[in-house]
N, C-alpha and C positions, 0 to 999 in steps of 0.2 A: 680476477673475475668478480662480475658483481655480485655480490649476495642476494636469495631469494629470502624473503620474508616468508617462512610457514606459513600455510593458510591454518586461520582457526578452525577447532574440530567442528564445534557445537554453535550450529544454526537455533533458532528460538523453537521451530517443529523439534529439534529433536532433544532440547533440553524441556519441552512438555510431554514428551512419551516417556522421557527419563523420571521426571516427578509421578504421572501418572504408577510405571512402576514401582516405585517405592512408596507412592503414599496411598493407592487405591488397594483395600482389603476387600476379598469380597464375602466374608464371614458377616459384616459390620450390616450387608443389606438387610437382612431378617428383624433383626432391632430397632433399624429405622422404620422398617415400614409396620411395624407392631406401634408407633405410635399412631398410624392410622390416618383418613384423609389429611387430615393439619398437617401432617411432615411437609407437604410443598409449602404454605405457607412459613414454616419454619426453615425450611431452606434458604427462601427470598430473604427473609430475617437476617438469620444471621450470617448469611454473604453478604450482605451490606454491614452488620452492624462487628463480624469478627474475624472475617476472611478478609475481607478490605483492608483494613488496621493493621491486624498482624501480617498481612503481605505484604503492609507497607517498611513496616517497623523490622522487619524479619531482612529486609534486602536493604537496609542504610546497614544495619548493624554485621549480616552476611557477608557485605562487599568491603566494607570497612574493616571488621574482627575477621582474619583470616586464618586466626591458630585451627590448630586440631580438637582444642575443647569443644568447638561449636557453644550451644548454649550455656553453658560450664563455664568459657571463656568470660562470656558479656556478663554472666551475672557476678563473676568473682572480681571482675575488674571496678564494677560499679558498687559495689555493696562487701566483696571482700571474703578471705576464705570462707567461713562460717557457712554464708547463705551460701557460696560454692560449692561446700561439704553436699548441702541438704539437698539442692540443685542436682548434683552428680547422684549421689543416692538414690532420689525420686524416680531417673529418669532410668536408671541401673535397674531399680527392683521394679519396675514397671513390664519388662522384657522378661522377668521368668512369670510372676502372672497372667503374663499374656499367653506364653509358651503353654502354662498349664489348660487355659482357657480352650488352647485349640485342641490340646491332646483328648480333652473329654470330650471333642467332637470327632474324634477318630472310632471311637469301636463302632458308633451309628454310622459311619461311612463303610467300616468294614460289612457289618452285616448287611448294609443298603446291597455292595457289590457282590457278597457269597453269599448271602442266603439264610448264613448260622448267626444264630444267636447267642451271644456274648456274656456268659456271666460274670459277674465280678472279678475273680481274679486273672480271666481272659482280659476282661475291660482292661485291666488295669497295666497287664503284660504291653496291651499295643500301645497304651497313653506313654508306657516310660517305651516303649520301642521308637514312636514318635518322639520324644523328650530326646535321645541320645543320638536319633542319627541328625537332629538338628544340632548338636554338642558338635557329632562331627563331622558334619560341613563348613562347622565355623572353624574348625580347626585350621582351615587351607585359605589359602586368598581370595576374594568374590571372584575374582576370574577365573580360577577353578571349575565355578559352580555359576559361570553364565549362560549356560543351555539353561538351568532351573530358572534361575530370575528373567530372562527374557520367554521362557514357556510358559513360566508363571503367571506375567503379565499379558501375553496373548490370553491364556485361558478365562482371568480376571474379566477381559471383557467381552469375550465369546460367548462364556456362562451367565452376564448382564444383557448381554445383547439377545440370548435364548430366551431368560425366562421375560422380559420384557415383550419380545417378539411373538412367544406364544400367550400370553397377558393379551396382547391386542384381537390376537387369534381368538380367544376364549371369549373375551367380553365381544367382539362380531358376531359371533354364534351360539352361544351360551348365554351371553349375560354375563353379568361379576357378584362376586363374593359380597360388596360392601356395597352400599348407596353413595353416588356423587351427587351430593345437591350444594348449597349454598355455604347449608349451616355444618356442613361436616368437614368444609376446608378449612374452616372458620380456626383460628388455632384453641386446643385444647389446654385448659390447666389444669388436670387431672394430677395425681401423682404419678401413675405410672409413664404419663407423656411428657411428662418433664423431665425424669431422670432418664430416658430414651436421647433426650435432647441431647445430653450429654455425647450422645456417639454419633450426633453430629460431627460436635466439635472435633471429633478425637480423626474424623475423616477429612479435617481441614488440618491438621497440625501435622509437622515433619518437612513441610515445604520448603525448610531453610536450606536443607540439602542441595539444593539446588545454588546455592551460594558458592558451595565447592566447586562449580564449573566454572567458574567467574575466568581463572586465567586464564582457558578455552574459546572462552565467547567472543564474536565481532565486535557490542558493544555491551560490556555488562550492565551500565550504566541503563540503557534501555530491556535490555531482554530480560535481565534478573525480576523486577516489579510485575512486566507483563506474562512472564513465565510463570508467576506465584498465580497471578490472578487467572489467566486463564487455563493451567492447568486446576485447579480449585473450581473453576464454573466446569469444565468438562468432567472430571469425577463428578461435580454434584450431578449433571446430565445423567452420567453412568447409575449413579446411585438410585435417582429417580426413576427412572427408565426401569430396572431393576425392582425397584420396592415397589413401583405400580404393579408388574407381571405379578409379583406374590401379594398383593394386596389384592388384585382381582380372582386368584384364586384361591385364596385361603380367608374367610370372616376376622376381620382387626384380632379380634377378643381370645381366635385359636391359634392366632401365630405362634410360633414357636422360636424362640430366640438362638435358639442351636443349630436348629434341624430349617427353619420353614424355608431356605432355598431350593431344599431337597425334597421338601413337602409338597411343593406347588408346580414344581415340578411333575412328580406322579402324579396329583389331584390333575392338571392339564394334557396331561398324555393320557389320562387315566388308565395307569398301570404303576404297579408299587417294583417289580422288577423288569428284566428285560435287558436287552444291550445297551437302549436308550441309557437308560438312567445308571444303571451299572458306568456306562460311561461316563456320565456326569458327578457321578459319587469319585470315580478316581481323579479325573480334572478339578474338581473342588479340592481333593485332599493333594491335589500336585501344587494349588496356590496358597495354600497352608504353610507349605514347606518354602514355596517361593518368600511369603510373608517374613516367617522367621529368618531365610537366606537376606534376604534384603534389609534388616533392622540389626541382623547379629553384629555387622562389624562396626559400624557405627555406636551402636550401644557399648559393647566391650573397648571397644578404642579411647573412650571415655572416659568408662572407671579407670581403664589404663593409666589416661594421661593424668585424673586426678588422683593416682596414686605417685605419681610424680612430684607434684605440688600438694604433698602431705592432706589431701583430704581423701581419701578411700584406704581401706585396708588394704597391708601389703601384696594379698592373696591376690590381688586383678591384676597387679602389674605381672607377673607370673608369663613367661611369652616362648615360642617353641626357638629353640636354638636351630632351626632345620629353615622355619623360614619368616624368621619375629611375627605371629600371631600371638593375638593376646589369648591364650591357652589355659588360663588362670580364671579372667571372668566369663570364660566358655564351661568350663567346667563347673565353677558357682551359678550358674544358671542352669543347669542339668540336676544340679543334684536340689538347688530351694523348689522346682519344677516338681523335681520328685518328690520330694516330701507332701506338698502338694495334692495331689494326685493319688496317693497312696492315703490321705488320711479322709482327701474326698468325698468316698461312700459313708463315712460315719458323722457327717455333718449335714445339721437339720434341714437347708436349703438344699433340694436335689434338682432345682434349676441351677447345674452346673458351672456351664458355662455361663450363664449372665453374674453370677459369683464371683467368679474370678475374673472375668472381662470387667464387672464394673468395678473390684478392687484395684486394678491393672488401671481403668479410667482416670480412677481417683486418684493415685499417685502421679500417673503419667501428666495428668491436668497441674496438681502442684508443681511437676516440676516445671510446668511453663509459665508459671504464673509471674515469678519476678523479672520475666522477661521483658515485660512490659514499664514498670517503673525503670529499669537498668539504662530504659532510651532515653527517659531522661535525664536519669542521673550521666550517664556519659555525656550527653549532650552538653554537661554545666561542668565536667571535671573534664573532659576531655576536648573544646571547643574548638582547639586548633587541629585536628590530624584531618590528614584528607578522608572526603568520603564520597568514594567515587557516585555513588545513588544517595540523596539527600529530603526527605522528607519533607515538601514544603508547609508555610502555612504557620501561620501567629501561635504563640502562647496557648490561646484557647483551646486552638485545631489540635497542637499535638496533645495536650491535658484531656482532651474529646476521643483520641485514637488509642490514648492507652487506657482511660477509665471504663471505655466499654466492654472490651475483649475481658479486662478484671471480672470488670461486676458479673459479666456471664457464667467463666471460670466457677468464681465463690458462690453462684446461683447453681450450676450444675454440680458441682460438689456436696451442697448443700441438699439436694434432691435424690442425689445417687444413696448417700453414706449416712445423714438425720435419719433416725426413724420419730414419724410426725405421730407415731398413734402406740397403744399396747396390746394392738391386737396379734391375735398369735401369727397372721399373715406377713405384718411387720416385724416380729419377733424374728421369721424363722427365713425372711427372705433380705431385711435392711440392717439387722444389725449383727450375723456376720462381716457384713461390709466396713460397718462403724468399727466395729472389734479389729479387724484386721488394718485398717488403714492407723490405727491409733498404734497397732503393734509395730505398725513398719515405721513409723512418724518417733516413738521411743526409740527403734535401734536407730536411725539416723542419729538421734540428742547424742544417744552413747557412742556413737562413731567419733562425733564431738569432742566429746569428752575424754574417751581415750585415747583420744589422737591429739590432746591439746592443745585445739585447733582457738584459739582465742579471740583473733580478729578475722 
Protein backbone atom coordinates (compact mmCIF):
# COMPACT_ATOMS: atom_id res chain seq x y z
CA UNK A 1 0.00 0.00 0.00
CA UNK A 2 1.29 3.38 -0.77
CA UNK A 3 2.35 5.51 1.78
CA UNK A 4 0.72 8.77 2.82
CA UNK A 5 2.95 11.68 3.47
CA UNK A 6 1.84 13.44 6.91
CA UNK A 7 0.61 16.72 6.40
CA UNK A 8 2.67 19.46 8.19
CA UNK A 9 1.22 20.89 11.34
CA UNK A 10 2.20 24.43 11.22
CA UNK A 11 0.74 26.87 8.52
CA UNK A 12 2.48 30.56 8.65
CA UNK A 13 -1.21 31.85 10.68
CA UNK A 14 -0.56 29.56 13.10
CA UNK A 15 3.14 29.78 13.61
CA UNK A 16 2.39 33.77 14.12
CA UNK A 17 -0.33 33.22 16.99
CA UNK A 18 2.46 30.85 18.36
CA UNK A 19 5.21 33.79 18.40
CA UNK A 20 2.63 36.29 19.44
CA UNK A 21 2.18 34.02 22.47
CA UNK A 22 5.32 33.58 23.73
CA UNK A 23 6.78 36.80 22.91
CA UNK A 24 3.78 39.50 23.40
CA UNK A 25 4.04 40.55 27.49
CA UNK A 26 1.48 42.69 28.41
CA UNK A 27 3.14 44.13 31.72
CA UNK A 28 5.93 45.78 29.05
CA UNK A 29 2.77 48.39 27.67
CA UNK A 30 2.81 50.82 30.66
CA UNK A 31 6.73 51.57 30.14
CA UNK A 32 6.33 51.85 26.55
CA UNK A 33 3.95 54.38 26.61
CA UNK A 34 5.53 56.31 29.67
CA UNK A 35 7.91 57.24 27.06
CA UNK A 36 5.38 59.23 25.65
CA UNK A 37 4.27 60.54 21.98
CA UNK A 38 7.83 59.64 20.27
CA UNK A 39 7.33 55.86 21.19
CA UNK A 40 5.45 55.55 17.61
CA UNK A 41 8.19 57.02 16.08
CA UNK A 42 10.60 54.77 17.85
CA UNK A 43 8.75 51.88 16.87
CA UNK A 44 9.03 52.68 12.96
CA UNK A 45 12.94 53.08 14.15
CA UNK A 46 13.75 50.37 15.41
CA UNK A 47 11.50 47.87 13.24
CA UNK A 48 13.50 48.84 10.59
CA UNK A 49 16.66 49.25 12.13
CA UNK A 50 16.40 45.90 14.85
CA UNK A 51 13.48 43.76 14.19
CA UNK A 52 14.56 43.42 10.59
CA UNK A 53 18.28 42.36 11.29
CA UNK A 54 17.83 40.17 13.93
CA UNK A 55 14.67 38.51 12.08
CA UNK A 56 16.96 38.01 9.68
CA UNK A 57 19.99 36.80 11.28
CA UNK A 58 17.69 34.91 14.07
CA UNK A 59 16.05 32.43 10.97
CA UNK A 60 19.55 31.54 8.89
CA UNK A 61 21.02 30.55 12.23
CA UNK A 62 17.38 29.08 13.83
CA UNK A 63 16.98 26.79 10.61
CA UNK A 64 20.49 25.97 10.27
CA UNK A 65 21.57 25.46 14.46
CA UNK A 66 18.86 23.05 15.30
CA UNK A 67 20.28 21.73 18.86
CA UNK A 68 18.46 22.32 22.18
CA UNK A 69 20.80 25.25 23.20
CA UNK A 70 19.19 27.67 20.98
CA UNK A 71 21.18 30.86 21.47
CA UNK A 72 23.72 28.92 23.68
CA UNK A 73 24.26 26.84 20.86
CA UNK A 74 25.22 29.70 18.00
CA UNK A 75 27.22 31.49 20.30
CA UNK A 76 29.46 28.50 21.83
CA UNK A 77 30.03 27.12 18.33
CA UNK A 78 31.31 30.65 17.06
CA UNK A 79 33.23 32.17 19.87
CA UNK A 80 33.57 28.85 22.19
CA UNK A 81 32.65 27.73 25.69
CA UNK A 82 33.55 30.92 27.71
CA UNK A 83 31.31 33.42 25.92
CA UNK A 84 28.78 30.20 25.96
CA UNK A 85 29.25 30.06 29.79
CA UNK A 86 28.28 34.04 29.92
CA UNK A 87 25.59 33.53 27.19
CA UNK A 88 23.82 30.71 29.15
CA UNK A 89 24.14 32.63 32.44
CA UNK A 90 22.75 36.01 31.18
CA UNK A 91 19.93 34.50 29.65
CA UNK A 92 19.32 32.01 32.99
CA UNK A 93 19.48 35.03 35.57
CA UNK A 94 17.47 37.08 33.48
CA UNK A 95 14.06 34.64 34.15
CA UNK A 96 14.25 35.12 37.96
CA UNK A 97 14.41 38.91 37.69
CA UNK A 98 11.99 39.06 35.66
CA UNK A 99 9.90 36.54 38.00
CA UNK A 100 10.54 38.96 40.66
CA UNK A 101 9.62 42.00 38.63
CA UNK A 102 6.08 40.64 38.25
CA UNK A 103 5.53 39.28 41.80
CA UNK A 104 5.80 43.04 43.05
CA UNK A 105 3.02 43.71 40.77
CA UNK A 106 0.88 41.14 42.34
CA UNK A 107 -0.26 42.62 45.88
CA UNK A 108 -1.60 45.90 43.60
CA UNK A 109 -3.62 43.46 41.59
CA UNK A 110 -4.73 41.79 44.76
CA UNK A 111 -5.96 44.85 46.49
CA UNK A 112 -7.30 46.37 42.82
CA UNK A 113 -9.67 42.78 43.02
CA UNK A 114 -10.56 42.74 47.22
CA UNK A 115 -10.57 45.83 48.21
CA UNK A 116 -7.81 45.28 51.33
CA UNK A 117 -4.95 46.82 51.61
CA UNK A 118 -1.61 45.02 51.78
CA UNK A 119 1.09 45.69 54.14
CA UNK A 120 4.31 44.49 53.86
CA UNK A 121 4.48 41.35 55.04
CA UNK A 122 1.12 40.51 53.27
CA UNK A 123 2.83 42.19 50.10
CA UNK A 124 5.41 40.03 50.32
CA UNK A 125 3.48 36.63 51.33
CA UNK A 126 1.53 36.95 47.74
CA UNK A 127 4.91 38.01 45.75
CA UNK A 128 6.79 34.54 47.02
CA UNK A 129 2.98 32.80 46.60
CA UNK A 130 3.27 34.16 43.02
CA UNK A 131 7.21 33.18 42.82
CA UNK A 132 6.36 29.27 43.87
CA UNK A 133 3.28 28.34 42.12
CA UNK A 134 5.20 29.61 38.95
CA UNK A 135 8.22 26.92 40.45
CA UNK A 136 5.39 24.59 40.13
CA UNK A 137 4.02 24.73 36.98
CA UNK A 138 7.49 24.41 35.62
CA UNK A 139 7.70 21.41 37.26
CA UNK A 140 5.20 19.39 34.67
CA UNK A 141 5.49 19.58 30.91
CA UNK A 142 3.99 22.98 28.99
CA UNK A 143 1.29 20.72 27.88
CA UNK A 144 0.14 20.34 31.26
CA UNK A 145 -0.34 23.77 31.65
CA UNK A 146 -1.75 24.67 28.00
CA UNK A 147 -5.35 26.05 29.10
CA UNK A 148 -2.74 28.82 30.84
CA UNK A 149 -0.60 29.63 27.85
CA UNK A 150 -3.35 29.71 25.28
CA UNK A 151 -5.83 31.76 28.10
CA UNK A 152 -2.91 33.67 28.52
CA UNK A 153 -2.51 34.79 25.24
CA UNK A 154 -6.13 35.46 24.40
CA UNK A 155 -6.26 37.56 27.49
CA UNK A 156 -2.90 39.44 26.30
CA UNK A 157 -4.75 40.80 23.58
CA UNK A 158 -8.23 41.30 24.78
CA UNK A 159 -6.89 43.47 27.69
CA UNK A 160 -4.79 45.41 24.49
CA UNK A 161 -7.64 45.48 22.41
CA UNK A 162 -9.72 47.05 25.81
CA UNK A 163 -7.76 49.59 26.98
CA UNK A 164 -6.93 50.80 23.30
CA UNK A 165 -10.57 50.61 22.40
CA UNK A 166 -11.72 52.67 25.19
CA UNK A 167 -8.51 55.10 24.55
CA UNK A 168 -10.37 55.82 21.22
CA UNK A 169 -13.70 55.92 23.27
CA UNK A 170 -12.26 58.56 25.75
CA UNK A 171 -10.32 60.82 23.30
CA UNK A 172 -14.24 61.04 20.92
CA UNK A 173 -15.70 62.26 24.10
CA UNK A 174 -13.40 63.40 26.57
CA UNK A 175 -10.55 64.54 24.93
CA UNK A 176 -6.82 62.96 25.96
CA UNK A 177 -4.53 63.08 28.54
CA UNK A 178 -1.51 64.27 26.32
CA UNK A 179 -1.34 66.78 23.27
CA UNK A 180 -0.82 65.15 19.63
CA UNK A 181 0.89 67.75 17.64
CA UNK A 182 3.98 67.54 15.38
CA UNK A 183 6.56 68.32 17.88
CA UNK A 184 5.59 65.56 20.48
CA UNK A 185 6.01 62.69 18.05
CA UNK A 186 9.12 64.03 17.18
CA UNK A 187 11.54 61.42 19.00
CA UNK A 188 12.64 62.24 22.43
CA UNK A 189 16.23 62.22 24.02
CA UNK A 190 15.55 62.71 27.31
CA UNK A 191 16.91 60.11 29.72
CA UNK A 192 14.08 58.69 30.88
CA UNK A 193 12.88 58.04 27.08
CA UNK A 194 15.67 56.36 26.20
CA UNK A 195 16.24 53.88 28.77
CA UNK A 196 12.28 53.06 28.09
CA UNK A 197 13.58 52.24 24.74
CA UNK A 198 15.03 49.53 26.00
CA UNK A 199 11.70 47.56 26.38
CA UNK A 200 11.17 47.99 23.24
CA UNK A 201 13.61 45.95 22.26
CA UNK A 202 13.14 43.41 24.87
CA UNK A 203 9.32 43.03 23.08
CA UNK A 204 11.20 42.30 19.75
CA UNK A 205 13.46 39.52 21.13
CA UNK A 206 12.62 35.74 21.72
CA UNK A 207 11.40 35.32 18.09
CA UNK A 208 13.94 32.62 17.43
CA UNK A 209 11.49 30.31 19.01
CA UNK A 210 9.94 29.96 16.43
CA UNK A 211 12.82 28.29 14.69
CA UNK A 212 11.70 25.20 16.71
CA UNK A 213 8.79 24.68 14.29
CA UNK A 214 10.94 24.40 11.38
CA UNK A 215 10.39 20.51 11.16
CA UNK A 216 6.50 21.12 11.15
CA UNK A 217 6.43 23.70 8.51
CA UNK A 218 5.25 23.49 4.62
CA UNK A 219 8.26 25.51 3.82
CA UNK A 220 10.54 26.72 6.55
CA UNK A 221 12.60 28.22 4.23
CA UNK A 222 9.91 30.90 3.54
CA UNK A 223 7.56 30.89 6.69
CA UNK A 224 10.36 31.11 9.32
CA UNK A 225 11.81 34.96 8.05
CA UNK A 226 8.14 36.05 7.41
CA UNK A 227 6.87 34.64 10.70
CA UNK A 228 9.61 36.66 12.61
CA UNK A 229 8.68 39.80 10.80
CA UNK A 230 5.33 39.69 10.81
CA UNK A 231 4.67 38.38 13.98
CA UNK A 232 7.12 41.45 15.38
CA UNK A 233 4.82 44.19 13.27
CA UNK A 234 1.66 42.64 14.74
CA UNK A 235 2.71 42.87 18.58
CA UNK A 236 4.17 46.29 17.78
CA UNK A 237 0.43 46.91 16.35
CA UNK A 238 -0.83 45.37 19.76
CA UNK A 239 1.68 47.34 21.82
CA UNK A 240 0.68 50.49 20.09
CA UNK A 241 -2.84 50.21 20.10
CA UNK A 242 -2.32 49.60 23.89
CA UNK A 243 0.13 52.43 24.96
CA UNK A 244 -2.02 54.84 22.90
CA UNK A 245 -5.43 53.86 25.17
CA UNK A 246 -3.11 54.57 28.43
CA UNK A 247 -1.47 57.46 26.96
CA UNK A 248 -4.71 59.02 26.28
CA UNK A 249 -5.84 58.57 29.64
CA UNK A 250 -3.14 58.98 31.95
CA UNK A 251 -0.65 62.47 31.43
CA UNK A 252 3.08 60.87 29.92
CA UNK A 253 4.78 62.46 33.24
CA UNK A 254 2.03 60.10 35.69
CA UNK A 255 2.43 56.97 34.08
CA UNK A 256 3.07 54.35 36.22
CA UNK A 257 5.37 51.60 35.07
CA UNK A 258 3.76 48.93 37.36
CA UNK A 259 0.31 49.69 37.73
CA UNK A 260 -0.70 52.27 34.51
CA UNK A 261 -2.68 49.49 32.48
CA UNK A 262 -4.75 49.15 35.47
CA UNK A 263 -4.66 52.83 36.03
CA UNK A 264 -6.11 53.89 32.76
CA UNK A 265 -8.26 51.69 32.97
CA UNK A 266 -10.29 53.05 36.03
CA UNK A 267 -9.26 56.84 35.00
CA UNK A 268 -11.62 55.63 31.51
CA UNK A 269 -14.39 53.83 33.22
CA UNK A 270 -14.08 56.21 35.86
CA UNK A 271 -14.24 53.92 38.71
CA UNK A 272 -11.39 52.48 40.86
CA UNK A 273 -13.42 49.15 41.61
CA UNK A 274 -16.33 47.19 40.50
CA UNK A 275 -16.65 43.82 38.36
CA UNK A 276 -15.22 45.71 35.52
CA UNK A 277 -11.91 46.21 36.75
CA UNK A 278 -12.00 43.59 39.41
CA UNK A 279 -12.10 41.55 36.23
CA UNK A 280 -9.33 43.09 34.56
CA UNK A 281 -6.97 42.88 37.63
CA UNK A 282 -7.43 38.99 37.67
CA UNK A 283 -6.92 38.63 33.60
CA UNK A 284 -3.77 40.67 33.89
CA UNK A 285 -2.47 38.60 36.80
CA UNK A 286 -3.61 35.25 34.60
CA UNK A 287 -0.99 36.57 31.76
CA UNK A 288 1.51 36.94 34.33
CA UNK A 289 1.46 33.48 34.96
CA UNK A 290 0.93 32.76 31.29
CA UNK A 291 4.36 34.95 30.83
CA UNK A 292 6.38 33.10 33.35
CA UNK A 293 4.52 29.48 31.98
CA UNK A 294 5.74 30.22 28.43
CA UNK A 295 9.54 31.43 29.18
CA UNK A 296 10.10 28.68 32.15
CA UNK A 297 10.94 25.67 29.90
CA UNK A 298 12.83 27.21 27.48
CA UNK A 299 14.97 29.22 29.91
CA UNK A 300 15.55 26.05 32.32
CA UNK A 301 16.09 23.54 29.36
CA UNK A 302 19.10 25.78 28.78
CA UNK A 303 20.93 26.09 31.84
CA UNK A 304 20.15 22.34 31.64
CA UNK A 305 21.69 21.68 28.42
CA UNK A 306 24.78 24.02 29.52
CA UNK A 307 25.29 22.06 32.31
CA UNK A 308 25.87 19.35 30.04
CA UNK A 309 28.68 20.93 28.19
CA UNK A 310 30.39 21.93 31.50
CA UNK A 311 29.41 25.73 31.45
CA UNK A 312 26.56 25.99 34.26
CA UNK A 313 26.53 24.79 37.62
CA UNK A 314 25.75 21.19 38.32
CA UNK A 315 22.43 22.35 40.37
CA UNK A 316 20.33 23.01 36.77
CA UNK A 317 21.02 19.87 35.40
CA UNK A 318 19.09 18.42 38.50
CA UNK A 319 15.64 16.96 36.43
CA UNK A 320 12.42 14.95 38.02
CA UNK A 321 13.01 11.17 37.58
CA UNK A 322 8.75 11.13 37.12
CA UNK A 323 8.91 12.86 34.00
CA UNK A 324 12.75 14.45 32.99
CA UNK A 325 11.81 18.16 33.84
CA UNK A 326 14.59 20.22 34.62
CA UNK A 327 13.56 20.57 38.36
CA UNK A 328 16.80 22.02 39.48
CA UNK A 329 16.81 25.41 37.43
CA UNK A 330 12.96 25.52 38.51
CA UNK A 331 13.86 25.59 41.79
CA UNK A 332 16.99 28.20 41.48
CA UNK A 333 14.82 30.49 40.07
CA UNK A 334 12.11 30.40 42.90
CA UNK A 335 14.44 30.63 45.50
CA UNK A 336 17.06 33.86 43.70
CA UNK A 337 13.12 35.33 43.05
CA UNK A 338 12.84 35.16 46.63
CA UNK A 339 15.51 36.47 47.88
CA UNK A 340 14.65 39.16 45.74
CA UNK A 341 11.62 40.10 46.89
CA UNK A 342 12.09 39.61 50.51
CA UNK A 343 14.99 42.26 50.53
CA UNK A 344 12.86 44.58 48.21
CA UNK A 345 11.20 46.80 50.68
CA UNK A 346 14.64 47.80 52.18
CA UNK A 347 16.05 49.21 48.97
CA UNK A 348 16.08 52.77 48.11
CA UNK A 349 14.43 52.69 44.64
CA UNK A 350 10.55 51.85 45.53
CA UNK A 351 9.85 51.88 41.76
CA UNK A 352 9.86 48.21 42.02
CA UNK A 353 9.11 46.74 39.33
CA UNK A 354 10.95 49.05 36.74
CA UNK A 355 14.03 47.81 39.20
CA UNK A 356 14.10 44.58 38.53
CA UNK A 357 12.35 44.52 35.06
CA UNK A 358 15.28 46.97 33.95
CA UNK A 359 17.94 44.59 35.77
CA UNK A 360 16.03 41.58 34.11
CA UNK A 361 16.56 44.00 30.67
CA UNK A 362 20.10 44.37 31.16
CA UNK A 363 21.13 41.06 31.50
CA UNK A 364 18.63 39.51 29.18
CA UNK A 365 20.02 42.23 26.36
CA UNK A 366 23.67 40.94 27.05
CA UNK A 367 22.78 37.87 26.61
CA UNK A 368 21.80 38.61 23.01
CA UNK A 369 24.24 40.62 22.18
CA UNK A 370 26.90 38.03 20.76
CA UNK A 371 24.42 36.77 18.67
CA UNK A 372 24.95 38.96 16.32
CA UNK A 373 28.85 38.73 15.60
CA UNK A 374 28.34 34.69 15.98
CA UNK A 375 26.48 35.14 12.15
CA UNK A 376 29.46 36.08 11.10
CA UNK A 377 31.82 34.36 12.59
CA UNK A 378 29.85 30.94 11.60
CA UNK A 379 29.38 32.32 8.26
CA UNK A 380 33.53 32.24 7.85
CA UNK A 381 34.17 28.83 10.00
CA UNK A 382 31.39 27.09 9.03
CA UNK A 383 30.70 27.99 5.15
CA UNK A 384 29.96 24.63 3.89
CA UNK A 385 26.77 23.21 6.04
CA UNK A 386 23.36 23.68 4.63
CA UNK A 387 21.36 26.51 5.51
CA UNK A 388 17.97 25.99 4.63
CA UNK A 389 17.11 30.28 5.01
CA UNK A 390 20.29 32.26 3.84
CA UNK A 391 20.77 35.83 4.35
CA UNK A 392 21.36 37.58 1.22
CA UNK A 393 23.38 40.40 0.26
CA UNK A 394 27.50 41.59 0.09
CA UNK A 395 30.00 41.83 2.71
CA UNK A 396 28.80 45.35 3.53
CA UNK A 397 24.77 44.31 3.90
CA UNK A 398 25.56 41.61 6.49
CA UNK A 399 28.45 43.87 8.49
CA UNK A 400 25.22 46.62 8.19
CA UNK A 401 22.70 43.85 9.88
CA UNK A 402 24.78 42.94 12.60
CA UNK A 403 26.38 46.51 13.64
CA UNK A 404 23.07 48.02 14.13
CA UNK A 405 20.96 45.72 16.42
CA UNK A 406 24.86 45.86 18.56
CA UNK A 407 25.05 49.47 18.69
CA UNK A 408 21.48 49.69 19.85
CA UNK A 409 21.87 46.77 22.36
CA UNK A 410 25.15 48.69 24.01
CA UNK A 411 23.08 52.09 23.61
CA UNK A 412 20.11 50.67 25.69
CA UNK A 413 22.18 49.22 28.11
CA UNK A 414 24.02 52.08 28.46
CA UNK A 415 20.74 54.23 29.32
CA UNK A 416 19.13 51.72 31.47
CA UNK A 417 22.28 50.73 33.96
CA UNK A 418 25.08 54.39 33.64
CA UNK A 419 23.99 56.65 35.92
CA UNK A 420 24.80 60.13 33.82
CA UNK A 421 24.37 62.58 36.91
CA UNK A 422 24.88 62.62 41.22
CA UNK A 423 21.90 63.46 41.77
CA UNK A 424 19.95 61.70 44.59
CA UNK A 425 17.18 60.77 41.66
CA UNK A 426 20.02 58.88 39.85
CA UNK A 427 21.41 57.68 42.96
CA UNK A 428 18.37 55.92 44.25
CA UNK A 429 16.62 54.95 40.94
CA UNK A 430 20.12 53.98 38.18
CA UNK A 431 22.45 52.81 40.23
CA UNK A 432 20.77 49.99 41.86
CA UNK A 433 20.54 48.84 38.40
CA UNK A 434 24.54 49.52 37.89
CA UNK A 435 25.22 47.62 41.29
CA UNK A 436 23.23 44.71 40.32
CA UNK A 437 23.94 44.01 36.82
CA UNK A 438 28.00 44.27 37.77
CA UNK A 439 26.92 41.71 40.58
CA UNK A 440 25.32 39.23 38.27
CA UNK A 441 28.34 40.05 35.37
CA UNK A 442 31.14 38.84 38.65
CA UNK A 443 29.14 35.58 39.30
CA UNK A 444 29.07 34.72 35.65
CA UNK A 445 33.39 35.51 35.72
CA UNK A 446 33.29 33.06 38.87
CA UNK A 447 31.21 30.55 37.12
CA UNK A 448 34.17 30.61 34.75
CA UNK A 449 36.41 30.16 36.90
CA UNK A 450 35.24 27.52 38.92
CA UNK A 451 34.34 25.55 36.33
CA UNK A 452 37.63 25.94 34.39
CA UNK A 453 35.93 26.75 31.53
CA UNK A 454 39.11 27.94 29.50
CA UNK A 455 38.31 28.12 25.90
Amino acid sequence: MRDVKPKKKFKLFSVILSVICVVFVAEAAAPVAAIGNSQYFWWLFLMLTFLLPYGLIASELGTTYQGEGGIYDWVTKAFGHRMGARTSWYYWINFPLWMASLAVICPGLVTTMTGQTLGTFGAIVVELLFIWLVVLISFFPISDSLWILNGAAFVKVFLALLVGGLGIYVAVTRGVANDYTLGSLLPSFDLKSLSFISVILFNFLGFEVVCTFAPDMENPKKQIPLAIVSGGLVIAAIYIFSAFGIGVAIPTADISTSSGLIDSIQLMLGQTDGLVVTLVAFLFLLTLFGNMASWSLGVNNTACYAVKHGDMPAVFAIKSEKNDMPTGAAIMNGLVASVIVVIAPFLPNQDLFWAFFALNLVMFLFAYLPIFPAFLKLRKIDPDIERPFKVGGGKGVLYLLVALPMILIITSIIFIAVPFNLSNETMTQVLPITIGAIVFIVIGELIIIVKKITK
